[in-house]
FINUVO-741707 format. One record per atom (N, C-alpha, C): residue in three letters; residue number from 1; x negated, z, y negated; atom name. Coordinates in steps of 0.001 Angstrom, whole numbers, plus 524288, in hexadecimal, padded with zeros to 5 digits. Each point is the difference from the previous one (the first is absolute). Example, Ala and Ser with C-alpha at 12.3 -4.5 7.8 and 13.67 -1.06 7.14 Angstrom:
% residues 2
ala/1/7CC7A/81E78/8163A/N
ala/1/8037A/80000/7FB5A/CA
ala/1/7FC7C/80000/7FB50/C
ser/2/8015E/7FD30/7FBE6/N
ser/2/7FCCC/8003C/7FB5A/CA
ser/2/80302/802DA/7FBBE/C
***
This chain:
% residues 181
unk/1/09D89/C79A4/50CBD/N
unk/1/7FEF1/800FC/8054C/CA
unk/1/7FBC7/80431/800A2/C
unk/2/7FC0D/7FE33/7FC90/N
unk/2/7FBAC/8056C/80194/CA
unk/2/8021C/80523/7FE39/C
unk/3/803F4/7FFD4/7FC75/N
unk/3/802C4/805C1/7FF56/CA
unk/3/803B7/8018C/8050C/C
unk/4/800D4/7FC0F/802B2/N
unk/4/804B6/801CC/803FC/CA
unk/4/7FAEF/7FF51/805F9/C
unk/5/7FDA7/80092/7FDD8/N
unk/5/7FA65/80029/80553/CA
unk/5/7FE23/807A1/7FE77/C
unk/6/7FFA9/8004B/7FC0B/N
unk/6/7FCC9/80485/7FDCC/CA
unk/6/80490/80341/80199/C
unk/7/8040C/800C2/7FD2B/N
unk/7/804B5/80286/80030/CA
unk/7/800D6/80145/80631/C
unk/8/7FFE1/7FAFE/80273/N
unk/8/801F3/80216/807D7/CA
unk/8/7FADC/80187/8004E/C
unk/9/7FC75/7FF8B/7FD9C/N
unk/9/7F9C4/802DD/80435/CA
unk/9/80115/8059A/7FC73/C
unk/10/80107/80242/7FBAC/N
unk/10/800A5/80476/7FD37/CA
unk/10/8034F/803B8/80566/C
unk/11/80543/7FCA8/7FF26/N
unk/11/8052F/80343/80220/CA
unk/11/7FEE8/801E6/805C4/C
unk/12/7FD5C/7FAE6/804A7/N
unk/12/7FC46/8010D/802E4/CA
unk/12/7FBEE/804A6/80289/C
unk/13/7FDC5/7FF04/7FACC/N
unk/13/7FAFF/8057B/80124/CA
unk/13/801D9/804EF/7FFB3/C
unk/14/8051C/80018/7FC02/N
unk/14/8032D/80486/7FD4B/CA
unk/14/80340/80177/8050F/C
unk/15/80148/7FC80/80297/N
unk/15/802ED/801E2/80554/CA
unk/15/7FCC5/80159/8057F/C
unk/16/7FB9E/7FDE7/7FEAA/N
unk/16/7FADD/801B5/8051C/CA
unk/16/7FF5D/8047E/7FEFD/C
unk/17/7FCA2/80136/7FA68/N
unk/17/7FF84/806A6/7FF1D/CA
unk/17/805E0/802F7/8001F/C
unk/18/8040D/80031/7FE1F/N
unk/18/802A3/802F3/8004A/CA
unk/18/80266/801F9/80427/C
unk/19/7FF6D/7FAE9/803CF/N
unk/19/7FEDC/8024B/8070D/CA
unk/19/7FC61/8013F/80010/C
unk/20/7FC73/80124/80043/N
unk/20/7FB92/80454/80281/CA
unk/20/8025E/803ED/7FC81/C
unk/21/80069/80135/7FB59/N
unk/21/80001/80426/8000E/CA
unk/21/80654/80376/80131/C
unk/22/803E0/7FCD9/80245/N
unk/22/804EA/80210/8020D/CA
unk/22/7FC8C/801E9/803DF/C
unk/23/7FD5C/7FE82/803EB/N
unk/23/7FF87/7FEC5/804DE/CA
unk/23/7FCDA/805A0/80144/C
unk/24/7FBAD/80035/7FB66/N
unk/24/7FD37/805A9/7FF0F/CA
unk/24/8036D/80580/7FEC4/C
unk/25/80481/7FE0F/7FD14/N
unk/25/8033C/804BA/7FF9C/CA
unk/25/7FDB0/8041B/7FC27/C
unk/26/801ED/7FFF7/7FBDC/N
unk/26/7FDD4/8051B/7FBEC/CA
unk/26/8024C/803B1/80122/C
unk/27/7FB69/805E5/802D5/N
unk/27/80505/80453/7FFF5/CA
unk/27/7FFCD/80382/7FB74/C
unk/28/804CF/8033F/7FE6B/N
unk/28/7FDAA/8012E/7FB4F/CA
unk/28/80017/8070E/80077/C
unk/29/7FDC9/8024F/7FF45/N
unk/29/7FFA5/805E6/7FF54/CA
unk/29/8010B/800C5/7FBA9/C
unk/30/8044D/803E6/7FFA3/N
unk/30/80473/802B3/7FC34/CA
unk/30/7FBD5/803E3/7FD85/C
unk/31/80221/80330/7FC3A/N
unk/31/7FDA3/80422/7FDE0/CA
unk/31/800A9/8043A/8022C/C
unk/32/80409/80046/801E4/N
unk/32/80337/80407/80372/CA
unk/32/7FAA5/8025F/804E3/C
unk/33/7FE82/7FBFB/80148/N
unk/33/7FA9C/7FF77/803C2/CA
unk/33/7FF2B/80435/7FE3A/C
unk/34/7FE1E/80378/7FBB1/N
unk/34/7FBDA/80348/80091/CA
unk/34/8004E/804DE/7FFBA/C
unk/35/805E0/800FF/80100/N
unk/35/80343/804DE/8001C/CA
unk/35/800DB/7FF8C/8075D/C
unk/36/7FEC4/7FAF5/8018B/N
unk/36/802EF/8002D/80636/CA
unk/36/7FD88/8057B/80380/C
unk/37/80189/801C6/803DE/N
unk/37/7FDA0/8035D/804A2/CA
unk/37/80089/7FC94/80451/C
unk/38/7FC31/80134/8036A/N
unk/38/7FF9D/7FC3B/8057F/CA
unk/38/7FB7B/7FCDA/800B4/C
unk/39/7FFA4/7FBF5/8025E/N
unk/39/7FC2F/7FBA7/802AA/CA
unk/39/7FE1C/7FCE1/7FB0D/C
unk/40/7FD53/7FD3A/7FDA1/N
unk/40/7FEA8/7FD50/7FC9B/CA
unk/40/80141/7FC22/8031B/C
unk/41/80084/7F9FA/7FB90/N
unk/41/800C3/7FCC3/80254/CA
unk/41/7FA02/7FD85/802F2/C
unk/42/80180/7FC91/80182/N
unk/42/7FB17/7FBF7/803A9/CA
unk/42/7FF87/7FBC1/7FD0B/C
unk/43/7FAE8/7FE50/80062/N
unk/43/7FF82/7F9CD/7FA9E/CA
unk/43/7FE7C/7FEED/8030B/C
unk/44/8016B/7FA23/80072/N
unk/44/7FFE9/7FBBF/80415/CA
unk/44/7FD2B/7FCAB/7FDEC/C
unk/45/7FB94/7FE71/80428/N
unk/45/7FBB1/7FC2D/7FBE4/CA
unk/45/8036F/7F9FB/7FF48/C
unk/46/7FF50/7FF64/7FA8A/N
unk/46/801C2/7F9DF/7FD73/CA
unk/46/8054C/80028/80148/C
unk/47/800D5/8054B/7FC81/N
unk/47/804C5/80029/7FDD8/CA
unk/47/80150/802E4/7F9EE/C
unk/48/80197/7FE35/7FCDA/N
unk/48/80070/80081/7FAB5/CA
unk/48/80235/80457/7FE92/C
unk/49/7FF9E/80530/7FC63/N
unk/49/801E3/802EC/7FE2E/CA
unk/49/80087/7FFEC/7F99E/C
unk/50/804F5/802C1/80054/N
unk/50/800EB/8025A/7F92E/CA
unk/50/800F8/8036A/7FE74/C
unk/51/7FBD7/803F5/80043/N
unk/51/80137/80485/7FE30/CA
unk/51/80182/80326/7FA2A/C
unk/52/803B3/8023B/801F7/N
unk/52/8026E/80311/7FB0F/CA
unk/52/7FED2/804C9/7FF3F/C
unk/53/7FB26/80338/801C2/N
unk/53/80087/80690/7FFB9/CA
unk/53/7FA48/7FDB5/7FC4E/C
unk/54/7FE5D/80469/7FEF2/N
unk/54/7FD07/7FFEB/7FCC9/CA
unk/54/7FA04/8019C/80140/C
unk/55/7FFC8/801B3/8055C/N
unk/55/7FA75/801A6/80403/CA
unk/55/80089/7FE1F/80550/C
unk/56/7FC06/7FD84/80210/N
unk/56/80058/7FD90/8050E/CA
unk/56/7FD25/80225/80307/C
unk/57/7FF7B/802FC/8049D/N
unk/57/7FAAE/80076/802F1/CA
unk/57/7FFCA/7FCED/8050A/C
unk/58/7FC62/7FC5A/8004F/N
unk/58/7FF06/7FE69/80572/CA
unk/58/7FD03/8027E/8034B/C
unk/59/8017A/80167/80355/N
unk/59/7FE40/8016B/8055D/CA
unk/59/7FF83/7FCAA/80595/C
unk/60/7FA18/802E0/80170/N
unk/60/7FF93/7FB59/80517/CA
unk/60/802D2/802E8/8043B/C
unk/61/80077/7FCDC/80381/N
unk/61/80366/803CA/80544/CA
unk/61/7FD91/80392/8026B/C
unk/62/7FA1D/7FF53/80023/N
unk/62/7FCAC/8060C/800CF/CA
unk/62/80092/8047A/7FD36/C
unk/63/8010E/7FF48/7F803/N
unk/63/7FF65/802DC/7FDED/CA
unk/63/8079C/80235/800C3/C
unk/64/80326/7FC62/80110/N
unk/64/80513/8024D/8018E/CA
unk/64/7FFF4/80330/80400/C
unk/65/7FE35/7FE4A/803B2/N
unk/65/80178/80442/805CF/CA
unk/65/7FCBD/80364/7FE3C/C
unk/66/7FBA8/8028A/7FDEC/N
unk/66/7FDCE/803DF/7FF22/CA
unk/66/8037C/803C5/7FAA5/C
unk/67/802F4/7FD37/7FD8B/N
unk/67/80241/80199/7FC83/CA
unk/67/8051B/803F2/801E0/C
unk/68/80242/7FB90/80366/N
unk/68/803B5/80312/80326/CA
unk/68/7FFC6/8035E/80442/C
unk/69/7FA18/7FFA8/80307/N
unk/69/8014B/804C2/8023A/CA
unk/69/7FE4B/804E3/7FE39/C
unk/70/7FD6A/8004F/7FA80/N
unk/70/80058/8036F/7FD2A/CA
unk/70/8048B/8033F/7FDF0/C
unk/71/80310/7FC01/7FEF1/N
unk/71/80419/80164/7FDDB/CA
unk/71/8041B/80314/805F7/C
unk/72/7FDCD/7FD3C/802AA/N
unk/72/80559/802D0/80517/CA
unk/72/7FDB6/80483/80260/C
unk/73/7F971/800D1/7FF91/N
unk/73/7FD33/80458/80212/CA
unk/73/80270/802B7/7FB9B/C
unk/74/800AE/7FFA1/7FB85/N
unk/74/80312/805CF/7FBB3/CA
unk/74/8044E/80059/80292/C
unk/75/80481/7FCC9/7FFF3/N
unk/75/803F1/800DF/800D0/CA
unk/75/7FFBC/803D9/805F7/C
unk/76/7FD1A/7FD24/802A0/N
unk/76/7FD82/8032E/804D1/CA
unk/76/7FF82/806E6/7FFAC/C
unk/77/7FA91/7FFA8/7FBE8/N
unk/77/7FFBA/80661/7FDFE/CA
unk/77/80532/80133/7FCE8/C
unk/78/80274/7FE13/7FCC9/N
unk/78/803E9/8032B/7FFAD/CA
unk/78/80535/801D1/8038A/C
unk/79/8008A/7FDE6/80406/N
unk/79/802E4/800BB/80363/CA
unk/79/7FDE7/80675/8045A/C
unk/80/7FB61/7FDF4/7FEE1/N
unk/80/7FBD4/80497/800AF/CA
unk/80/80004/803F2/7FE99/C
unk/81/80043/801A3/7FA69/N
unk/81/800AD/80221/7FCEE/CA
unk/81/80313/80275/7FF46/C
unk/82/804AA/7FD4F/800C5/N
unk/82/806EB/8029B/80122/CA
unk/82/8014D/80396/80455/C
unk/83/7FD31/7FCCA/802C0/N
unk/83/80007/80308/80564/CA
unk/83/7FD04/80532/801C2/C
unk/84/7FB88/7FDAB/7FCC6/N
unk/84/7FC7E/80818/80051/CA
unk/84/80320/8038F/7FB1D/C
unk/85/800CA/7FCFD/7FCA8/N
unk/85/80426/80373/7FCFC/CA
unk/85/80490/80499/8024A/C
unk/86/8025E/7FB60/803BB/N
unk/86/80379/800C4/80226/CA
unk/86/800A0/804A4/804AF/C
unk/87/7FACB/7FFC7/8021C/N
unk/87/7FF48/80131/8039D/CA
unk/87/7FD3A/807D5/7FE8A/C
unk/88/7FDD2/7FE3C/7FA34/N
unk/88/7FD8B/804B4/7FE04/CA
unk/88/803C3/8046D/7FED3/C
unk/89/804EC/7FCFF/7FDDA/N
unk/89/803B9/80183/7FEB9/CA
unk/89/80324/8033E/80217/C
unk/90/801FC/7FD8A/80623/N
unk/90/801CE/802F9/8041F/CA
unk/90/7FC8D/8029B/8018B/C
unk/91/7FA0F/8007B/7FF22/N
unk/91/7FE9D/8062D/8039B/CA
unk/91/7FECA/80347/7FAD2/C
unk/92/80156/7FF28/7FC1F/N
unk/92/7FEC5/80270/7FAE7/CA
unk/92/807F1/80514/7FFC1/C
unk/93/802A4/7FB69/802A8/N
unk/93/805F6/8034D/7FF12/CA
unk/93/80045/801C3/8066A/C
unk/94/7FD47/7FEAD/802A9/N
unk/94/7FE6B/80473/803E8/CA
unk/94/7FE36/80539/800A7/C
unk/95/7FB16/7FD94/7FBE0/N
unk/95/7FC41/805B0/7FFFF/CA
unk/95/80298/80317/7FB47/C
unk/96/802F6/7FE0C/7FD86/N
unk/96/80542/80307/7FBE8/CA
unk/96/80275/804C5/80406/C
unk/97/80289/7FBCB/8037E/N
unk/97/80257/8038D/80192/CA
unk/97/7FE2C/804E6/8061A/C
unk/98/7FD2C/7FDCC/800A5/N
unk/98/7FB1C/802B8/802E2/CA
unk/98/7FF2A/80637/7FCB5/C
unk/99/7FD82/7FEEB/7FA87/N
unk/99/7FDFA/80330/7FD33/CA
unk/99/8056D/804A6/7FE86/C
unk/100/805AB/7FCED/80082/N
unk/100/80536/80350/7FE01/CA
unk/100/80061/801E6/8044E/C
unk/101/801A3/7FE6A/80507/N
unk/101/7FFE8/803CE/8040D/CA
unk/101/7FC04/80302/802D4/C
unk/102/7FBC5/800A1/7FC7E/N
unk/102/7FB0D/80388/8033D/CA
unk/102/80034/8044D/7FC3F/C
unk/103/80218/7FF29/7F8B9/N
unk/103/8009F/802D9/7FC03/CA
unk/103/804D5/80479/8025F/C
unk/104/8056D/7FCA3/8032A/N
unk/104/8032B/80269/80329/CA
unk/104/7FFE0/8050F/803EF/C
unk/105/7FAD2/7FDD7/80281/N
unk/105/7FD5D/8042D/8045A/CA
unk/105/7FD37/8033C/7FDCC/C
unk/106/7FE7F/7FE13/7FD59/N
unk/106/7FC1F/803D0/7FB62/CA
unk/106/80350/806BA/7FEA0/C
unk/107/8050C/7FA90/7FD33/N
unk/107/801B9/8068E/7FFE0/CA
unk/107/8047A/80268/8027C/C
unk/108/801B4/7FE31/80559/N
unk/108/8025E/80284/80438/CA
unk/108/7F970/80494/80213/C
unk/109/7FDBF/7FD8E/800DA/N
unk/109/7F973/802F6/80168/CA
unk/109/8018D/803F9/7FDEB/C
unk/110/7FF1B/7FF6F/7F884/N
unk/110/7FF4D/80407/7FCE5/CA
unk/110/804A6/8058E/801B6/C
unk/111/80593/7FB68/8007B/N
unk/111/8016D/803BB/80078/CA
unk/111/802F1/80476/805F2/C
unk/112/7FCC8/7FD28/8024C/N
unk/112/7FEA2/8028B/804B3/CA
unk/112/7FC5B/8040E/8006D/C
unk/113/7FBEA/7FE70/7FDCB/N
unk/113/7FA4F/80358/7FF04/CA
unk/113/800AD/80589/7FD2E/C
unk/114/8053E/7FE75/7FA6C/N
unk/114/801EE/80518/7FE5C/CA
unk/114/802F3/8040C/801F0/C
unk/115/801F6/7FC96/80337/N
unk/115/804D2/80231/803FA/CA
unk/115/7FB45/80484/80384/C
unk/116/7FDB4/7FE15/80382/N
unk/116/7FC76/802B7/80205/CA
unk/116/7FCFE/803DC/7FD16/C
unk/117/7FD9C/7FE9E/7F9F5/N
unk/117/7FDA8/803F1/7FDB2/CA
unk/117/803A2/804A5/7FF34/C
unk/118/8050C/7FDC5/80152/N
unk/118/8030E/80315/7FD1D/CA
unk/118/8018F/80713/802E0/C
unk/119/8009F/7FC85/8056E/N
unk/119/7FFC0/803C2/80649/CA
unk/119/7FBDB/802FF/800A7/C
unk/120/7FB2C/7FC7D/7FF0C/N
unk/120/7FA30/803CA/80017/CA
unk/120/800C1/8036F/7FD98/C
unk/121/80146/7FE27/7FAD6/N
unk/121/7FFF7/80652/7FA72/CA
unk/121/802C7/802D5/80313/C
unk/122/80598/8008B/801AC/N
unk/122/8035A/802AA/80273/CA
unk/122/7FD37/8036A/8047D/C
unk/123/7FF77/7FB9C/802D1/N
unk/123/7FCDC/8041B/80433/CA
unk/123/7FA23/80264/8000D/C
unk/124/7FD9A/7FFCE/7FB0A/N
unk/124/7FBA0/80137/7FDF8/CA
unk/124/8014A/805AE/7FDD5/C
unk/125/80583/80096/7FC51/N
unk/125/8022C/80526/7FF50/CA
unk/125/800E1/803A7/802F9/C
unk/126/8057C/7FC51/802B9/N
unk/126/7FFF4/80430/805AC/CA
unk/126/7FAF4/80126/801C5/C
unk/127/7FCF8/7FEA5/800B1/N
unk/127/7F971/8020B/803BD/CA
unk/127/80049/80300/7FF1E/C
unk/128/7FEB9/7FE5E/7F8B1/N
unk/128/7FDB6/805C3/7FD24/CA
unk/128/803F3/804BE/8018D/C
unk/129/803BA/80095/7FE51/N
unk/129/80498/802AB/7FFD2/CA
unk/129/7FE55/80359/8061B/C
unk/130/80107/7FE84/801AF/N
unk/130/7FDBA/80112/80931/CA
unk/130/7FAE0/80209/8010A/C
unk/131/7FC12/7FDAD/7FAF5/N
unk/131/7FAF0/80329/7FFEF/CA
unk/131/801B7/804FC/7FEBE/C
unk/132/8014B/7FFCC/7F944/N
unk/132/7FEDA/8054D/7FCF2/CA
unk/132/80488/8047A/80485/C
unk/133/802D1/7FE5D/8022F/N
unk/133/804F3/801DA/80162/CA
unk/133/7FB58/80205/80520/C
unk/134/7FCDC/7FDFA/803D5/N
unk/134/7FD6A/8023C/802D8/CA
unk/134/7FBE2/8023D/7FE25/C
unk/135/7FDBC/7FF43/7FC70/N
unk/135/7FD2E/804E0/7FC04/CA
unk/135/801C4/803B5/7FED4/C
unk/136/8042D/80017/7FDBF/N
unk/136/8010E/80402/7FFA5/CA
unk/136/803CB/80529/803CB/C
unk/137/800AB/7FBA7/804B0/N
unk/137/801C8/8031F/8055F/CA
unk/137/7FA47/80110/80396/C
unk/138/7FB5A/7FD19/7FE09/N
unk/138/7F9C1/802E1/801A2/CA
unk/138/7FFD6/804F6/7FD7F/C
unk/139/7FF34/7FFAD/7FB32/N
unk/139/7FEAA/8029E/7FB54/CA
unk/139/80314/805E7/80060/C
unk/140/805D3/80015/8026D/N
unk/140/802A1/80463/8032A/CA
unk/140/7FF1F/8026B/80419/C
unk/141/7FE48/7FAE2/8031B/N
unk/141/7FE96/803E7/80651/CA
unk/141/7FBF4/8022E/7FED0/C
unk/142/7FBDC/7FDBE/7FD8A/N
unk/142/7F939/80210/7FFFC/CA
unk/142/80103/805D3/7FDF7/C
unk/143/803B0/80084/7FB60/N
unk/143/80242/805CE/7FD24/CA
unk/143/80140/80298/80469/C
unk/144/8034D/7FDBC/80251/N
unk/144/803A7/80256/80501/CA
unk/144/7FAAF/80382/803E9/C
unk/145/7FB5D/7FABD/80195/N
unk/145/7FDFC/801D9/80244/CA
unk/145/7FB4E/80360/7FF37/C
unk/146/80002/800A5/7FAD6/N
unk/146/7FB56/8036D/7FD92/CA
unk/146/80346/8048B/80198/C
unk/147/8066A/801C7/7FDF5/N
unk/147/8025C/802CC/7FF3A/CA
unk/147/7FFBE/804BC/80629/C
unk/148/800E4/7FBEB/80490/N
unk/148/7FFE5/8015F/805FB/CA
unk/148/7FB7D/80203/80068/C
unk/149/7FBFF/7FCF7/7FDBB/N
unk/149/7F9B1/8019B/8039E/CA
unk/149/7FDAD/8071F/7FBA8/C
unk/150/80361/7FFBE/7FB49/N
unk/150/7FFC7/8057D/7FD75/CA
unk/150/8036E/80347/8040B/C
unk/151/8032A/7FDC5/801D2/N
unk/151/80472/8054C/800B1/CA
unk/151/7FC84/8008E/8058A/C
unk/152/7FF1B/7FAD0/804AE/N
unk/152/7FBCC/801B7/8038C/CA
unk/152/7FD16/80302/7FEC7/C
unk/153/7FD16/7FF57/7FCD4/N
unk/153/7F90B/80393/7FF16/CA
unk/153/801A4/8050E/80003/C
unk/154/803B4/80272/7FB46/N
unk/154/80319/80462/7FE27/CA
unk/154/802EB/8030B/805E9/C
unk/155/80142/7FD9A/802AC/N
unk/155/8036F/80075/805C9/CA
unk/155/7FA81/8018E/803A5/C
unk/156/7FCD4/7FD9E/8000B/N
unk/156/7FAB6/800BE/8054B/CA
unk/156/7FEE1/8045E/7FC90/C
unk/157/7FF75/801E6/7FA29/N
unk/157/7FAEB/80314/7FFE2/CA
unk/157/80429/804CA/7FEFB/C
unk/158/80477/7FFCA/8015A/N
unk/158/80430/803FA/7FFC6/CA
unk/158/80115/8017D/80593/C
unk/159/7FECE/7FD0C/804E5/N
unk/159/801C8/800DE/80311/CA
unk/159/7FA6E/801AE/80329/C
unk/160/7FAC6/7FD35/7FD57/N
unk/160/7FB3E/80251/80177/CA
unk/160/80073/80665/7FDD6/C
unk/161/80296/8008F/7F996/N
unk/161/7FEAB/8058E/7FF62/CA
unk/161/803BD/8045A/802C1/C
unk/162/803AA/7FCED/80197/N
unk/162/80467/80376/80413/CA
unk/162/7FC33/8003A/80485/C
unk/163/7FE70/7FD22/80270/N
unk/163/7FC36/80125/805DA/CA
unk/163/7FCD2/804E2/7FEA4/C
unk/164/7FDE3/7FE39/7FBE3/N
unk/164/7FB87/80566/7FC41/CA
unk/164/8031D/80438/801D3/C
unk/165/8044B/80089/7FE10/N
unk/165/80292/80415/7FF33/CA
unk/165/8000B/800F9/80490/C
unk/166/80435/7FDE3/8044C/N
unk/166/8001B/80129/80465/CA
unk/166/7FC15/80333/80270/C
unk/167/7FC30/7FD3F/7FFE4/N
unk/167/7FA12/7FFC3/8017B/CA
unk/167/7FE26/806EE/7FF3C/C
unk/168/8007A/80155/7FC7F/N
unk/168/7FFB9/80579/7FC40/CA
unk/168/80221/80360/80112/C
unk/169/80547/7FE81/80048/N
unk/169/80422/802AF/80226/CA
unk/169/7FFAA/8022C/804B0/C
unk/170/7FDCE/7FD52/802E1/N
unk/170/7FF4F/80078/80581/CA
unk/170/7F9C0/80370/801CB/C
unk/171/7FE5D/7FF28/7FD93/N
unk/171/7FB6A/8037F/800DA/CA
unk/171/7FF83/803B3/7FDE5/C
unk/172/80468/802E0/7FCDE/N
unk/172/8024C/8031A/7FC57/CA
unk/172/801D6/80311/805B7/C
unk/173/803A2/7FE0D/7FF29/N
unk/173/8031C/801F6/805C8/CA
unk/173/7FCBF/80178/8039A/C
unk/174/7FD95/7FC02/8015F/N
unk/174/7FB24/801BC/803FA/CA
unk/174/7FBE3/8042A/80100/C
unk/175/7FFCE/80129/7F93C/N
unk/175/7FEBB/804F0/7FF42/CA
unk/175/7FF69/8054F/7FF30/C
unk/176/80661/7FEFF/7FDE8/N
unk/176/801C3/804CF/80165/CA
unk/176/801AE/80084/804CE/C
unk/177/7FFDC/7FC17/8036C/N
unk/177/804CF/802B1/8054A/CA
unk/177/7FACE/8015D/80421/C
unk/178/7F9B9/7FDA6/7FF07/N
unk/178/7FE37/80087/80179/CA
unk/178/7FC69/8052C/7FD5D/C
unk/179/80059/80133/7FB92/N
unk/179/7FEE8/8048B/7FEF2/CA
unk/179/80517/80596/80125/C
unk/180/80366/7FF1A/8003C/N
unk/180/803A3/80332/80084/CA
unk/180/8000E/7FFD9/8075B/C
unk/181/7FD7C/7FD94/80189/N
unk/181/802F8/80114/806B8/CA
unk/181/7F797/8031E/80029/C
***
């Protein structure tokens, strides 16, 4: 009898604890755990674990939410990041093409500018050409008119020495007709 007293108080106690600890629930963490991405789990006070990874870190829920909004302020800046990228980018293939069509005008300019140098020279020749060409239609008359103001001078002091003559002539005459009468 005291074996069949011991035995039901054994089997007993063996069935009290083994309810509590159904009742507690062992959860068990895989190894897999420490490859996971995402939320960590939550440990629930007076509740049993079995872990299988090989590093554990506990964290309090202060040191979590500070953890994570670290982690979402990066994700934050990198979204950031993408975006001034992004943004650098398009005025970078702007100012590309900014810089190709001003290189464009550049040389429509140029070659406008030659175009014009080109007319100047032209009509820089002709000038000349219209100068020397009235130089040397100056350079004729002035001959011309040296030529006139000789044949003038030569003409007055020919037509002064004809008056002479006249002049002579006449008092020639004058003298004999006034010596002869």
């Amino acid at each position: 009898m005291k074996k069949l007293v011991v035995l039901s108080l054994l089997f007993l106690s063996s069935f009290s604890f083994g309810q509590d600890t159904d009742s507690l629930k062992v959860i068990e963490i895989p190894s897999s755990y420490a490859d996971r991405v995402g939320e960590p789990l939550q440990v629930k006070q007076d509740s049993l674990y079995l872990f299988r990874t090989s590093d554990v870190y506990l964290v309090n829920v202060k040191s979590f939410t500070a953890l994570r909004n670290v982690y979402l302020s990066t994700l934050d800046q990198d979204k950031m990041t993408k975006d001034l990228i992004e943004k650098y980018s398009q005025t970078l293939r702007r100012n590309i093409d900014l810089e190709r069509k001003l290189k464009i005008n550049f040389q429509a300019s140029d070659s406008l500018d030659l175009e014009i140098y080109k007319r100047t020279q032209a009509t820089l020749a002709n000038t000349q050409k219209a100068l020397d060409y009235t130089l040397n239609s100056l350079e004729k008359a002035s001959n011309s008119l040296e030529i006139v103001d000789k044949n003038t001078k030569r003409q007055r002091r020919k037509s002064a020495f004809e008056k002479f003559l006249f002049a002579l002539g006449g008092i020639g005459i004058g003298v004999i007709v006034g010596v002869s009468l």
